[in-house]
N, C-alpha and C positions, 0 to 999 in steps of 0.2 A: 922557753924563748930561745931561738937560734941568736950565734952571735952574729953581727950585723954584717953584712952583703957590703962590699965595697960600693964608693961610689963609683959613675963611670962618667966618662966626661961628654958622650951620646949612647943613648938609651935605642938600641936595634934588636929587632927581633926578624928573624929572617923565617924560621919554619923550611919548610918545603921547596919556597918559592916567595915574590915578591909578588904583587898584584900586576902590575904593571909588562912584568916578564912574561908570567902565567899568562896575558890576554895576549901579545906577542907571538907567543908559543900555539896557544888556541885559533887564532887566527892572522896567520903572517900573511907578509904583501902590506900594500896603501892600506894604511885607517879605511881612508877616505870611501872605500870600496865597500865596507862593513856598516850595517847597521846591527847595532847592539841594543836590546831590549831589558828592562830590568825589573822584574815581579815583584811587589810588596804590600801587604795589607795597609800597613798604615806607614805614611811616609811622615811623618814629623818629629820634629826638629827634640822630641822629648822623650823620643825613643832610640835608644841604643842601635838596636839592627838598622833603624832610617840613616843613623850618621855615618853607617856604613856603606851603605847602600848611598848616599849621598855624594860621600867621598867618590865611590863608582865613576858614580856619573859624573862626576865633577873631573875626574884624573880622565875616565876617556875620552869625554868632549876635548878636554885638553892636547890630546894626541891627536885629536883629527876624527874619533869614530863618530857616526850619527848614533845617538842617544835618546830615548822614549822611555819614561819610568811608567809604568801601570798600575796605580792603586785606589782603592775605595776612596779615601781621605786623605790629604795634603797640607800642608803650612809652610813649606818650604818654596823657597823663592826660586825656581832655577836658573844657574847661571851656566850658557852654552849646549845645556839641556831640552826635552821637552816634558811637561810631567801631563799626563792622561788620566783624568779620574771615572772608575769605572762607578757607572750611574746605574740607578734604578729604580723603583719606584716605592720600595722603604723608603728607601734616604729622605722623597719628597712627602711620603704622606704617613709614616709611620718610623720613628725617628727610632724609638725606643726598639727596633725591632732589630736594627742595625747588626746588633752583634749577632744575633742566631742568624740574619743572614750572611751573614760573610762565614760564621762557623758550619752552614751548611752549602756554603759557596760549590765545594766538591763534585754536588750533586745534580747541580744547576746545569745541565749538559747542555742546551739548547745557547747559554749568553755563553759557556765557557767555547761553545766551536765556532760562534761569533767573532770572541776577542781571537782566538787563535788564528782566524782567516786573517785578520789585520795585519799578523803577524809574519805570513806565508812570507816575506821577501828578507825577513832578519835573518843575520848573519850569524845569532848567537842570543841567546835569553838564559841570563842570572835570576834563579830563583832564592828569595829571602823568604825564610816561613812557608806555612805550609798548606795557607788558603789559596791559593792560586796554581798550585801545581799540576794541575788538571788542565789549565788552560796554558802550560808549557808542555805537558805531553801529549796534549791532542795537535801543534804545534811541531814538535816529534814525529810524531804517530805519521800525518800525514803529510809536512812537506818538507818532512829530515832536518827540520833546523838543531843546532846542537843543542845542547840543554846543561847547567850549571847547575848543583842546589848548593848554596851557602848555608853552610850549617853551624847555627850559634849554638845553640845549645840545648841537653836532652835533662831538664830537671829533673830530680828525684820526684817519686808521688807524695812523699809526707809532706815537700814543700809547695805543694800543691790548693789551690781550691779546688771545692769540689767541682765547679764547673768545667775547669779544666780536667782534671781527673777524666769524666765524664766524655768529654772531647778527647782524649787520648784513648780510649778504650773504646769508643763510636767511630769515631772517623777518623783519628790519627793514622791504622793502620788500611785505610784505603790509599790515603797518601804517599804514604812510604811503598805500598807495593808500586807505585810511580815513579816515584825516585828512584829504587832499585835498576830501572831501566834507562835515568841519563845519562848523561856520557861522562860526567865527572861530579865527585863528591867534592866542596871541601871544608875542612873543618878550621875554626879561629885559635884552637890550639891545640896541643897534644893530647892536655887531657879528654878535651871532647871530643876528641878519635878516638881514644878509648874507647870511652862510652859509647858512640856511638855503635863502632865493632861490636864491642857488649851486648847491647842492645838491640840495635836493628842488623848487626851482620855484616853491615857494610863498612867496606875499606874507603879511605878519604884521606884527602895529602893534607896538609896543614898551611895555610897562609894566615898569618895574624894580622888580626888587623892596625892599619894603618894611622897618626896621628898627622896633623895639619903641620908640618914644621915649621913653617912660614908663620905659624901663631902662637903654637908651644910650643915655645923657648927660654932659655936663662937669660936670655939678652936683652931683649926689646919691652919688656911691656912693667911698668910702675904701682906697687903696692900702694902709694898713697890714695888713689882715688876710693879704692874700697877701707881704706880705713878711716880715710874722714867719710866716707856716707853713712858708714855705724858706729860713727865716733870712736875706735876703737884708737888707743895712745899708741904712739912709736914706738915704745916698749914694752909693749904686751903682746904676749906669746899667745900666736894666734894658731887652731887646728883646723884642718879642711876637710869635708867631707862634700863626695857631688855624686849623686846616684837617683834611683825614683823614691819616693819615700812609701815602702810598702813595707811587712815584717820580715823578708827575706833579706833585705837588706841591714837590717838586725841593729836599724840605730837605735832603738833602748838600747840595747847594750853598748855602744858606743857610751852615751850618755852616763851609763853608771863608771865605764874608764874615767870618761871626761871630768867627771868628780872625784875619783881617786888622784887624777893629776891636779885638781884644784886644791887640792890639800897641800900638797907642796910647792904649786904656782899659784897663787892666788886671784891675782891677775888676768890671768888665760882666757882665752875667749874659743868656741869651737862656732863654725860657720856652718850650717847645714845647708847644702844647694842643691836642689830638686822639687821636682814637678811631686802632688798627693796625687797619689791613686789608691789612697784609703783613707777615706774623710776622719773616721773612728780611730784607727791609729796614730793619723797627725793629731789629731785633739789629745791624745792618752800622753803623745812624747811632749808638748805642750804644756801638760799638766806638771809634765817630771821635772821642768827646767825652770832654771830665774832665769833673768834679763843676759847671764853672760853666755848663753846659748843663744844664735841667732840664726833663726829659720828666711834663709833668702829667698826660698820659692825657686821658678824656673830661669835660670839664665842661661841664655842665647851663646854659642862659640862665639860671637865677636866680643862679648864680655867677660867669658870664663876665665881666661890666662889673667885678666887682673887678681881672679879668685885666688889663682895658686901664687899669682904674685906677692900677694898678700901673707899669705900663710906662712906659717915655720915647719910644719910638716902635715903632711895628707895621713890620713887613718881610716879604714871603714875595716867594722865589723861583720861584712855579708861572710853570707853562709853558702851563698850558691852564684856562680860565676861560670861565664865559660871561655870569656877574656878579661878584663876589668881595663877597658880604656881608662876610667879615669887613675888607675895608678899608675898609668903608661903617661899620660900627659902631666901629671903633679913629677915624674922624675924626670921627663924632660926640661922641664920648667926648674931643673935644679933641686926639689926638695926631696927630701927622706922621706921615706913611706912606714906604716906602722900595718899590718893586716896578718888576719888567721891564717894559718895555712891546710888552707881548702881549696879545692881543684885545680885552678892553672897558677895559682899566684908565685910556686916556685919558679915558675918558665918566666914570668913577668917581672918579678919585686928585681933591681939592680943595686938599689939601693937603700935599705934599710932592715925592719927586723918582721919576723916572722913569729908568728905564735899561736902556740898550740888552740886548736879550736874552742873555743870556751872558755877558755880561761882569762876571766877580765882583771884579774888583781894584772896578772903575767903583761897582761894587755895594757893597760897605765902605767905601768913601770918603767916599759920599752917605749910608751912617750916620756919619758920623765928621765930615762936617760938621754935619748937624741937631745933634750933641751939643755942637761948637763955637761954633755961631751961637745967635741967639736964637730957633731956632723951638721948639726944648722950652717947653712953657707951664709 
């Protein structure tokens, strides 16, 4: 366990560039003049890349750009946006089929030079993920619009399923010989430049990404509400975790910290916040807990900052990251953070400890001092 990261009294990460600057830089002159396009398979509100991409759309509208997000599937409400869902006739009469088509989206030449005419007068198209990319370089290809790919992240294979495995070795590398050819890469942190280079070859500047300031902050927003809706006392040390609940995100092992700190806090409560995309594993972490574990399910950003409001310090045990927004908005929001150090978390963590991958005694302990020393604010 590293000694602990000072606190800081705002939590910034600059990279390369600012988002805001970058579009600037990519297209100067009036907003007003520009329409900007923005690629994504799935835009909701329970996926990480959508918040990004959200964010996007939300900050350009802001400025003045015209704005059109393009995705299979949608939950998001847009404000100063427009969101376009790309239809067909799975969606309508073969539901369960959905994922092999959008995983075979690629190859779909005929609807991808469709969507890409639509596109003929944009000033600029942000690619997220890697199903749609075909339909920003036919785009490219033939009426020079610039092109973006946003790049989160290049998982290892062991943390892999096999489907995806599968998908990476069939079609990943048709898309990536596409990408090679935009006009800019960029990556959400250092480390997944790296990788990236590693990987596929390619160079990419780094912009990290962005939190809602105006919502995570130390200022504005009241722990009480989430501690009486779980009953939880004004003096129980409460921990946060907010992520999707898969095994990569490695909350059993959280859960086995969270009981080494209940040895010495009794009291403690740990909050798990997140969407199941693994039916069998939410049931197994279920299993592992009493009543002072408490699985909140998915909550919406206008609710989350109560979360971190709530809490004494943020902890997650993932194994594979390629920024971790939520440890970015738990230190803006003031709290200490407790996580492994695995891929970008030294470029992120400002305030709190560090610990060696795997190791869960090391891992409860570093909660169990924040709760002894003076870093809880």
């Amino acid at each position: 366990m590293d000694d602990p990261i000072n606190s800081v009294s705002r939590i910034s990460f600059l990279g390369d560039n600012q988002f805001s600057e970058f579009i600037r830089e990519v297209l100067p002159g009036d907003p007003s003049q520009h329409a900007i396009v923005i690629l994504i398979s799935y835009f909701l509100k329970s996926e990480g890349a959508s918040r990004v991409a959200e964010f996007q759309a939300r900050e350009l509208s802001k400025r003045g750009y015209s704005v059109i997000v393009y995705t299979f599937e949608s939950d998001i409400d847009p404000i100063g946006y427009n969101v376009r869902i790309i239809d067909s006739w799975v969606q309508k009469y073969a539901s369960r089929l959905n994922v092999l088509y959008r995983a075979l989206f690629p190859f779909n030449l005929w609807k991808a030079l469709k969507i890409s005419l639509d596109l003929k007068k944009s000033s600029l198209i942000i690619v997220h993920q890697e199903t749609l990319v075909i339909v920003a370089y036919f785009a490219k290809l033939f009426y020079h619009t610039q092109v973006i790919y946003w790049h989160h992240h290049i998982a290892e294979s062991r943390f892999l399923p096999l489907k995806v495995r599968l998908y990476k070795v069939a079609i990943s590398p048709f898309n990536w010989k596409k990408i090679k050819k935009f006009d800019q890469v960029v990556s959400i942190s250092n480390h997944s430049k790296a990788i990236l280079q590693h990987e596929k070859g390619i160079e990419s500047i780094v912009i990290y990404d962005e939190i809602d300031s105006s919502r995570f902050n130390r200022n504005n927003v009241d722990e009480e509400p989430i501690r009486t809706k779980y009953h939880i006392g004004s003096d129980d040390p409460v921990i946060l975790f907010v992520g999707r609940i898969v095994p990569t995100k490695n909350i059993h092992s959280l859960i086995v910290a969270f009981k080494i700190v209940k040895i010495c806090l009794p009291n403690v409560k740990l909050i798990v916040v997140g969407k199941s995309y693994d039916n069998q594993y939410s049931e197994d972490l279920a299993r592992a807990c009493d009543l002072s574990v408490i699985f909140a399910g998915f909550v919406s950003d206008e609710e989350l900052p109560y979360y971190y409001a709530a809490c004494d310090v943020y902890a997650t045990c993932s194994l594979v990251e390629g920024f971790n927004m939520p440890l970015v908005e738990a230190q803006a929001c003031g709290k200490p953070v407790v996580a492994f150090d695995i891929g970008p978390h030294r470029e992120v963590i400002k305030n709190g400890f560090l610990v060696d991958e795997g190791d869960i005694v090391e891992f409860g302990n570093a909660i169990i001092k924040i709760f002894s020393t003076n870093m809880i604010p």
